[in-house]
C-alpha positions in Angstrom: 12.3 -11.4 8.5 9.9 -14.3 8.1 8.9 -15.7 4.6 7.1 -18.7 4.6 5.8 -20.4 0.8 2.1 -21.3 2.0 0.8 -23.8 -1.1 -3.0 -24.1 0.4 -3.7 -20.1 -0.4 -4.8 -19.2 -3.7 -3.7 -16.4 -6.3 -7.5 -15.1 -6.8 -9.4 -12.2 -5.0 -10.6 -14.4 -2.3 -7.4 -16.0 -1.9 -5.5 -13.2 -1.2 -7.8 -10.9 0.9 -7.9 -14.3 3.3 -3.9 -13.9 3.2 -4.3 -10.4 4.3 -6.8 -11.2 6.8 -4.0 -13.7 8.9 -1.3 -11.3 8.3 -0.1 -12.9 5.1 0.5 -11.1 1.7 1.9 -12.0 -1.8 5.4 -11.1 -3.7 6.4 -12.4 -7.1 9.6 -14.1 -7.8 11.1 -11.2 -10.1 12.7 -13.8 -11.9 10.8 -17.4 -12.2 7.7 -15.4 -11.3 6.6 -17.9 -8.4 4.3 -16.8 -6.0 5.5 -16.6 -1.8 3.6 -15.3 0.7 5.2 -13.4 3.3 4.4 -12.5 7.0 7.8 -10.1 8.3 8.6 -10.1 11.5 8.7 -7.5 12.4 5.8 -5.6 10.6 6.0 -2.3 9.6 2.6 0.4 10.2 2.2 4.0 10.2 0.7 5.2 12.8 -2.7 7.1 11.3 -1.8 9.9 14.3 2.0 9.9 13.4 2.1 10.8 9.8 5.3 13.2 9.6 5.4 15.9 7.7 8.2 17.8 7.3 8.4 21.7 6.4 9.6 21.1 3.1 6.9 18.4 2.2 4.1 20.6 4.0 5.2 23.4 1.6 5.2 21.2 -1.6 1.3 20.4 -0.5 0.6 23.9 0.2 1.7 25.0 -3.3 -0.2 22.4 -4.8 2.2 21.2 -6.9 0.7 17.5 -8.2 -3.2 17.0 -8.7 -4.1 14.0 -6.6 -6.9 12.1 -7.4 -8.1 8.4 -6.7 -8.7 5.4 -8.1 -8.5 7.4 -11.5 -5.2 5.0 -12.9 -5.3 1.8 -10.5 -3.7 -0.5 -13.4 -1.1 2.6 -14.2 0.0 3.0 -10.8 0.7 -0.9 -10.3 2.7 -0.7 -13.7 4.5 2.5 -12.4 5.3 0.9 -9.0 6.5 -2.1 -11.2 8.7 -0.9 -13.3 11.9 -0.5 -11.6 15.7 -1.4 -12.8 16.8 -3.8 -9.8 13.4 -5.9 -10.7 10.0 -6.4 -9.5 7.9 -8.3 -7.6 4.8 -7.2 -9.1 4.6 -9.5 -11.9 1.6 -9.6 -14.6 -0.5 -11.9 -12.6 -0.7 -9.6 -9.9 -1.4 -6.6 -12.2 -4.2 -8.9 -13.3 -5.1 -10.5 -9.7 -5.3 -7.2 -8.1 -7.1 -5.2 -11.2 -9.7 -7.7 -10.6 -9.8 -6.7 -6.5 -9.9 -3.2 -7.4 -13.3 -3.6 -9.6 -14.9 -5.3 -6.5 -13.8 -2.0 -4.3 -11.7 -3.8 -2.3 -8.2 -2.4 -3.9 -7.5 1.3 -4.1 -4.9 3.5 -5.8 -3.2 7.1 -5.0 -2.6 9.1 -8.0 -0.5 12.2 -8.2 -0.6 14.6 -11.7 1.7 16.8 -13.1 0.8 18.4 -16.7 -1.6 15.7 -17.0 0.9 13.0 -16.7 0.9 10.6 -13.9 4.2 11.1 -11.9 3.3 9.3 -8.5 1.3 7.4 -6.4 0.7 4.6 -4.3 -2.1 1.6 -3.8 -3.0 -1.1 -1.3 -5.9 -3.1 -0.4 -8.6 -1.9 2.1 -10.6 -4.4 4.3 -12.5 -3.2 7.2 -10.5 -0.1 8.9 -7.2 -1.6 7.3 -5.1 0.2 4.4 -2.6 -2.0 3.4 -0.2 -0.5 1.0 1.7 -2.3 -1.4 4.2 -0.3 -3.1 5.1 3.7 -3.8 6.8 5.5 -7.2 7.5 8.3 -7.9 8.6 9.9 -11.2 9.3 13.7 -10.3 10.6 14.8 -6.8 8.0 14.2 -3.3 5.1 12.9 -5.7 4.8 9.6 -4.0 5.1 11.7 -0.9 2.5 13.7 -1.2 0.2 10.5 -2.8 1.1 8.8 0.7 0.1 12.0 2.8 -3.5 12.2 0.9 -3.6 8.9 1.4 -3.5 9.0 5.5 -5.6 12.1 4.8 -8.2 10.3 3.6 -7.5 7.2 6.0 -8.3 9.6 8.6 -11.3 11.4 7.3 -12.7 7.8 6.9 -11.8 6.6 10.8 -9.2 3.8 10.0 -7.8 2.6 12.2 -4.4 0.4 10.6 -2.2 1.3 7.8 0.3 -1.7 6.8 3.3 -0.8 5.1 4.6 -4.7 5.5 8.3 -3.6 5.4 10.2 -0.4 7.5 12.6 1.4 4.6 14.6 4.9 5.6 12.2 6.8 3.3 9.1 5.1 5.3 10.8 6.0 8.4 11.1 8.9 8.0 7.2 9.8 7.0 6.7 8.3 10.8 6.7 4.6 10.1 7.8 2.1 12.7 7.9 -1.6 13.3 5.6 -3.9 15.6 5.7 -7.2 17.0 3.9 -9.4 14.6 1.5 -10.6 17.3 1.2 -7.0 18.0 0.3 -6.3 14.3 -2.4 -9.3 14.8 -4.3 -8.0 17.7 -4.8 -4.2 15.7 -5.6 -6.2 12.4 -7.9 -8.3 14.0 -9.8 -5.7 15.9 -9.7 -3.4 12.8 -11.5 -5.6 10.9 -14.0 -6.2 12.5 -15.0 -2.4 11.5 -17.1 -1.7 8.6 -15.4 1.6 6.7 -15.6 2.6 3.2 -12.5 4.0 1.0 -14.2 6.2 -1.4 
């Protein structure tokens, strides 16, 4: 994995959709709250055509078990995704940094309901026909599951063509992600972005 500190890049709207545009992103120290920006090597991407879906997750949609709905809670599903025991790297600023992307359209969130109360979900950024997911939670059992599978649902209905999950995990893995070549992931960004789509 390659993480490189790149001093020249700005921690504003503009700044970081330019980061996201050469492959770059943002992560917050969890402790000293610095700001590095990251480029892995490999990347990780689910393939918009290779979404798996297991039985048991396929029934879990089928009985309709969460309400999902979009860009209802973007600021509650960045404090969900943040608030984990081992620490996070989604400090205030970024809540702030990336509430302000979301009011220009250009960040997006995933929510999933139960009893009204928000139990999963997921958001990323969305530039051209790229998704680029940040982060997942999940509160009650395959919420953030089913939040990711309406997610490339909707990437699909909309003809994207790139979904960046930055890092390969089991779980991820296992919905279909895999890793690419970084110069592999720049020749699908590039060409992706150069297409005009609209999330909502």
């Amino acid at each position: 994995m390659r993480q490189n500190r790149v001093i020249h890049i700005s921690f504003t709207p503009e700044g970081i959709e330019l980061a996201y545009r050469y492959g770059i992103f943002p992560m917050a120290n969890s402790v000293t709250g610095d700001i590095y920006w990251c480029r892995p090597e490999p990347r990780a991407i689910i393939p918009l055509d290779g979404f798996h879906i297991s039985r048991s997750l396929a029934k879990v949609i089928r009985q309709n078990r969460f309400e999902i709905t979009f860009d209802t809670d973007f600021e509650g599903v960045m404090r969900c995704c943040a608030d984990r025991k081992e620490g996070t790297w989604i400090s205030e600023d970024f809540i702030q940094v990336y509430g302000e992307m979301h009011q220009l359209g250009k960040a997006h969130s995933v929510e999933a309901w139960k009893d009204g109360k928000l139990v999963g979900g997921t958001y990323g950024v969305s530039l051209g026909a790229v998704f680029m997911a940040e982060s997942m939670f999940h509160y009650e059992t395959n919420a953030s599951k089913v939040a990711l599978a309406a997610l490339v649902s909707r990437l699909n209905e909309r003809s994207y063509e790139l979904l960046d999950v930055q890092y390969l995990t089991s779980h991820l893995k296992s919905l279909g992600a895999l890793e690419i070549p970084h110069q592999s992931y720049m020749l699908l960004l590039h060409a992706a972005l150069k297409k005009d789509r609209q999330f909502n």
